[in-house]
C-alpha positions, 0 to 999 in steps of 0.5 A: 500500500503507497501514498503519494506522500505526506508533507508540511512539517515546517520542520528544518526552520526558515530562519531570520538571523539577527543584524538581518542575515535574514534566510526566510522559507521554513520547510513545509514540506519534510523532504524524504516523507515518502519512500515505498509505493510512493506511486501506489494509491492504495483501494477505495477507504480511509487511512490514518498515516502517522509521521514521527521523527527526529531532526539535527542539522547546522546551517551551511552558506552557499559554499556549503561551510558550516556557519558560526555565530557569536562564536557557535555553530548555528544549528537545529533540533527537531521532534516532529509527529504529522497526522495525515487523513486520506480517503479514497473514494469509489468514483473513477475520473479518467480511468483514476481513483479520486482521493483526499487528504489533509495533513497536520503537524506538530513540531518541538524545535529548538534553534540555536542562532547566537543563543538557543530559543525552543518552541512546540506549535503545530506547523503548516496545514496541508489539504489536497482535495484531487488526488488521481491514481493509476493502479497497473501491474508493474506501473502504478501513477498518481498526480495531485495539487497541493495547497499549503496553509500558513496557519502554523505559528510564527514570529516575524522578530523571532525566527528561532520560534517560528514553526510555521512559514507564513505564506502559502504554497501551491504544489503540483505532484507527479509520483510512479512506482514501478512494481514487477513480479521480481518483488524489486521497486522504484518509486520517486515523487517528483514536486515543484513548489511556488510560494507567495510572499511573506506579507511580514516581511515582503521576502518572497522565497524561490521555487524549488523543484524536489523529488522522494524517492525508493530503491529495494526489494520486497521478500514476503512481509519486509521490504529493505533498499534505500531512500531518499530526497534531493531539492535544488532551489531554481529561482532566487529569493527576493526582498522588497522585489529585488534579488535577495543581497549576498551576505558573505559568510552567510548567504549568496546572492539568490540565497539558493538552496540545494540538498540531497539526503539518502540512507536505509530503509526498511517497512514491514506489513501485518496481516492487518495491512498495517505498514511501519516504516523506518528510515535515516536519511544524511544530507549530503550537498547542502547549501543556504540552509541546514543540513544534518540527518533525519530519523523518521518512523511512518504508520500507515492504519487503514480505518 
């Protein structure tokens, strides 16, 4: 059983840094969320999908050098837990099952950006209304739109206590699995994401093109293989409708951000169709925003 994924964590900080080194743009989507039968949507029903996890990374500049303020590694830790909502429904649009779904997280972050700042609130909210999935024997597709909402907490004076991004965004996704008899699997989620600006601040952060993805094998009740995510920002950060100024030592100009996480992923499914999933993930390439490694524990409960 796959879903296209799960998202909005807001979980690795858009941050503002003091004397205005200012990076906005919280991650509303935790990238690597998705991994096994990404591609699949599951039969007609409804499904409860539960995200928990762990994060610890450093901010990285754009040479992708870890950056010091007043002296210590500006850094993050995170514990976050996301509750996802799908209903599948009966009605077929296009030869497609048409679903639903709704995604609310949690977020404990601590922030440390020349003194250390934490905060638990509930982050970005995710809705899509139209999600379209092909089911085939080898092939399987989905594509969907998702809307994400400022509604997480967030302090313009204070970034280390942000949780949520303040602006919307608006993502169109792509996912496929491909599934043969030989019990081998290869799934990718392929997402683009605009944004509005942040009406605060008048930042308005770049687009980003971002994929999840799965490589492994299927034996029985497990499945085992690695996963992973890679993001390339591919347009610039503006302030004020100029291009975002470099800040030498912190930021390029643009501020571009750039990463690629990857590491072991392991599921298994009961006899109740219930699926665990455990991964880790280290990110690699990082650039314009923290990097680190990320723990993650995924259930998935048909209702």
């Amino acid at each position: 059983m796959g879903f296209i994924r799960y998202r909005n964590i807001a979980l690795a900080v858009g941050l503002t840094l003091a004397a205005g080194y200012a990076k906005e743009g919280a991650d509303q989507y935790p990238y690597g969320a998705e991994n096994w039968l990404t591609g699949a949507l599951p039969p007609p029903g409804t499904y409860f999908v539960n995200y928990a996890g762990y994060y610890s990374g450093l901010l990285r500049n754009d040479s992708g050098a870890k950056v010091d303020i007043g002296g210590q590694a500006a850094s993050v830790t995170a514990e976050f837990d996301a509750l996802r909502f799908v209903q599948i429904t009966h009605v077929k649009i296009l030869g497609a099952e048409w679903g639903m779904q709704v995604i609310a997280p949690f977020v404990h972050q601590t922030v440390n950006l020349d003194g250390a700042r934490s905060r638990v609130a509930q982050g970005d909210l995710d809705v899509d209304p139209f999600l379209l999935g092909w089911n085939g024997e080898k092939w399987h597709a989905i594509v969907a739109m998702d809307t994400l909402l400022p509604t997480g907490y967030y302090d313009q004076n204070d970034a280390r206590v942000s949780v949520g991004a303040h602006y919307f965004s608006f993502e169109p996704i792509a996912a496929f699995t491909f599934l043969p008899a030989s019990g081998w699997e290869a799934s990718a989620k392929l997402m683009y994401n605009t944004k509005t600006t942040n009406q605060a601040t008048d930042y308005h952060s770049g687009d980003e093109f971002h994929t999840d993805f799965a490589v492994g094998k299927h034996f029985g009740a497990w499945s085992a293989g690695a996963a992973g995510y890679f993001m390339e920002q591919l347009t610039n950060d503006t302030v004020n409708g100029a291009i975002a100024p470099a800040v030498p030592g912190f930021w390029g100009e643009g501020r571009e951000g750039r990463v690629l996480g990857i590491g072991p992923s392991m599921s298994y499914r009961n006899r109740h169709h219930m699926e665990f999933i455990a991964q880790w993930e280290n990110e690699m390439l990082v650039r314009n925003r923290f990097g680190g490694n990320k723990l993650w524990f995924k259930m998935i409960i048909p209702l």
